[in-house]
Short mmCIF file of the C-alpha atoms (twelve columns), coordinates in Angstrom:
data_MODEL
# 
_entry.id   MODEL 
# 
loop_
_atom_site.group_PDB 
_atom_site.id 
_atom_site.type_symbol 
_atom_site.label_atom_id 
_atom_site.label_alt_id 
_atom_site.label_comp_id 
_atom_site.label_asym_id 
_atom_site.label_seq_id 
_atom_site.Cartn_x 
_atom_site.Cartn_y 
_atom_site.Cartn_z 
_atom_site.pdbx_PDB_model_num 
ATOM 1  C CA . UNK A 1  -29.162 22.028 -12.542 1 
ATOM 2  C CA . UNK A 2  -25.755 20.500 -11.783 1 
ATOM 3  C CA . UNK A 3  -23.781 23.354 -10.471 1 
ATOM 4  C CA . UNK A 4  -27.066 25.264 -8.931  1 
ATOM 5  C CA . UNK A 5  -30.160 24.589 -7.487  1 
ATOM 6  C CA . UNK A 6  -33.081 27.527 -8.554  1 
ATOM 7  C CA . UNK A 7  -34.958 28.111 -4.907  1 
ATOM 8  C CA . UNK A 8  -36.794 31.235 -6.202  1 
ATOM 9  C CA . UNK A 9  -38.022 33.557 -9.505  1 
ATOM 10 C CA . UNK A 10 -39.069 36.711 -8.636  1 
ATOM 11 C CA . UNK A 11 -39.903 39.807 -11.342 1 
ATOM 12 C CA . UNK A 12 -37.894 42.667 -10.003 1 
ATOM 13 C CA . UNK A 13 -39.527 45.651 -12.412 1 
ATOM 14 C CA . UNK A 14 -38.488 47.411 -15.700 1 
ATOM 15 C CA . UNK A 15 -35.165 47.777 -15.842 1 
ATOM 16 C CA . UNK A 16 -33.256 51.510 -17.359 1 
ATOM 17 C CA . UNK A 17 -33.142 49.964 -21.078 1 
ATOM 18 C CA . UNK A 18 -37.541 49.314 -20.487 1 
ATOM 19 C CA . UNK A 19 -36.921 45.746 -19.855 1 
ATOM 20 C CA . UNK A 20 -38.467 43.567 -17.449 1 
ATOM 21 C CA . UNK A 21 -35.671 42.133 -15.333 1 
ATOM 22 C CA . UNK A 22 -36.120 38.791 -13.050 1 
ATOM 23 C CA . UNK A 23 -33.929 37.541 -10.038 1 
ATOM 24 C CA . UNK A 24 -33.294 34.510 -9.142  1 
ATOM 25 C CA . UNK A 25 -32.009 33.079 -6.751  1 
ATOM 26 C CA . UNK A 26 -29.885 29.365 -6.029  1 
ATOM 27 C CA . UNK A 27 -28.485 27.430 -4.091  1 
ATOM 28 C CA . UNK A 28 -25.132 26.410 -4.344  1 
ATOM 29 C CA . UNK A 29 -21.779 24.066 -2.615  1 
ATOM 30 C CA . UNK A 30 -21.323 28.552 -1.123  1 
ATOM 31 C CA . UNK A 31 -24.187 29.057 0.066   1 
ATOM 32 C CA . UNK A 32 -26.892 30.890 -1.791  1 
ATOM 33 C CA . UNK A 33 -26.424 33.280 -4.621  1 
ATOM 34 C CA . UNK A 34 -28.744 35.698 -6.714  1 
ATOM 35 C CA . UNK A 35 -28.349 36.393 -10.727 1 
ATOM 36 C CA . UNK A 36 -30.489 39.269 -12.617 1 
ATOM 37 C CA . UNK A 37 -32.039 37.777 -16.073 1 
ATOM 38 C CA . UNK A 38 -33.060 40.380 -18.392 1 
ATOM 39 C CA . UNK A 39 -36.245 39.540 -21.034 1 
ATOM 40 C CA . UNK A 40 -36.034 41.669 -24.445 1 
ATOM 41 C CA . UNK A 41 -39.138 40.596 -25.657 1 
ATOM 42 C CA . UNK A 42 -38.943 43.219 -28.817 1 
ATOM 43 C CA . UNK A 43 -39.452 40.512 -31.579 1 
ATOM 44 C CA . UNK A 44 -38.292 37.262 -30.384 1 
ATOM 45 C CA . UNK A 45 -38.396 36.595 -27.030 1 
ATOM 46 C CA . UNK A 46 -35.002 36.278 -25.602 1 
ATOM 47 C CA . UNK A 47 -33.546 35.995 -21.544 1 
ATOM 48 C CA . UNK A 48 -29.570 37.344 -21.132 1 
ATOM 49 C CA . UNK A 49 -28.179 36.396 -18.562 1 
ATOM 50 C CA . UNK A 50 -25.332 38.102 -16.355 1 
ATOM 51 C CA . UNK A 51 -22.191 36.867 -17.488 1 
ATOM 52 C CA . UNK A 52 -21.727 35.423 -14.111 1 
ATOM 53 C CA . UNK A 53 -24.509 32.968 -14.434 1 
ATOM 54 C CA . UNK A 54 -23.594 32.097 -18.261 1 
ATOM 55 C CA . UNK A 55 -19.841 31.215 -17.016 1 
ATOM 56 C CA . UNK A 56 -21.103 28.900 -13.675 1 
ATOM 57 C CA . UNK A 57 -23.515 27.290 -16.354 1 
ATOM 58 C CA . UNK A 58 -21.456 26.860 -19.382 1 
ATOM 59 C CA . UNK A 59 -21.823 23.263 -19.108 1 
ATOM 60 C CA . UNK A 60 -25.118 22.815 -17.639 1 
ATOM 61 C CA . UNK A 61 -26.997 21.422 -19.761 1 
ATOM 62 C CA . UNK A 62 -30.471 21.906 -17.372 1 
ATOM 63 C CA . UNK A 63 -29.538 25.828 -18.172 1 
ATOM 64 C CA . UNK A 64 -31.851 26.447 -20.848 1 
ATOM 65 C CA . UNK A 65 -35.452 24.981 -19.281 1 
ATOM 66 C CA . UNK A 66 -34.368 27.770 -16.506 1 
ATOM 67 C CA . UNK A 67 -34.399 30.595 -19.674 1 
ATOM 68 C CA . UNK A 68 -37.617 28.548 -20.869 1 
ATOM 69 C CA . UNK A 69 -38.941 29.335 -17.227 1 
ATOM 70 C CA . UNK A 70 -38.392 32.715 -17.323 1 
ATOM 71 C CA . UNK A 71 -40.162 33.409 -20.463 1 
ATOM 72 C CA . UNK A 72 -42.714 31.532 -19.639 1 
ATOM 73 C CA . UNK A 73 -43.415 33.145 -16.514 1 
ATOM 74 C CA . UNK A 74 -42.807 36.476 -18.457 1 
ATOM 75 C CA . UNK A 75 -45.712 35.511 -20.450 1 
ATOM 76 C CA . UNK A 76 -48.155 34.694 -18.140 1 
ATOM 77 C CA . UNK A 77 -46.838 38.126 -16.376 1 
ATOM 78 C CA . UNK A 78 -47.809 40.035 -19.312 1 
ATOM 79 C CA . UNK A 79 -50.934 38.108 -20.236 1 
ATOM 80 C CA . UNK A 80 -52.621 38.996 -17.164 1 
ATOM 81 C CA . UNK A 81 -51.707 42.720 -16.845 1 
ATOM 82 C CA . UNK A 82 -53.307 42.626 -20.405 1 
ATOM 83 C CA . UNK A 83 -56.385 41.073 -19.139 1 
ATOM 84 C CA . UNK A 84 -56.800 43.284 -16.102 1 
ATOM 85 C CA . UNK A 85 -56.315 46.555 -18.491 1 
# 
């Protein structure tokens, strides 16, 4: 990523609204910084993001294999809890 550097993905647990939430942590120019990235996975998967992240990333255009990450490692989450059931 140009403005960010991921170091670590992390599931964090379901979240109030019964969403799984992920953190994630960078490194940056700062020093190291932490964003929560929220999977709604009701029809179409989709990550949000805190607006924090979207603004630092606006331009980034390595931003969306991160989301693709996420999902993906959503989806291999939920695959094997569904296997172990």
């Amino acid at each position: 990523m140009l403005t960010m550097q991921p170091l670590l993905l992390r599931a964090q647990g379901e979240g109030a609204d019964g969403f799984q939430s992920y953190l994630v942590s960078f490194e940056t120019g700062e020093g190291e910084v932490e964003y929560v990235f929220t999977v709604d996975d009701r029809d179409i998967p989709v990550v949000r993001a805190a607006d924090e992240y979207t603004d630092a990333t606006l331009c980034d255009p390595f931003a969306p294999n991160l989301y693709k990450a996420i999902l993906n490692f959503h989806s291999a989450r939920r695959t094997a809890a569904s296997a172990i059931s």
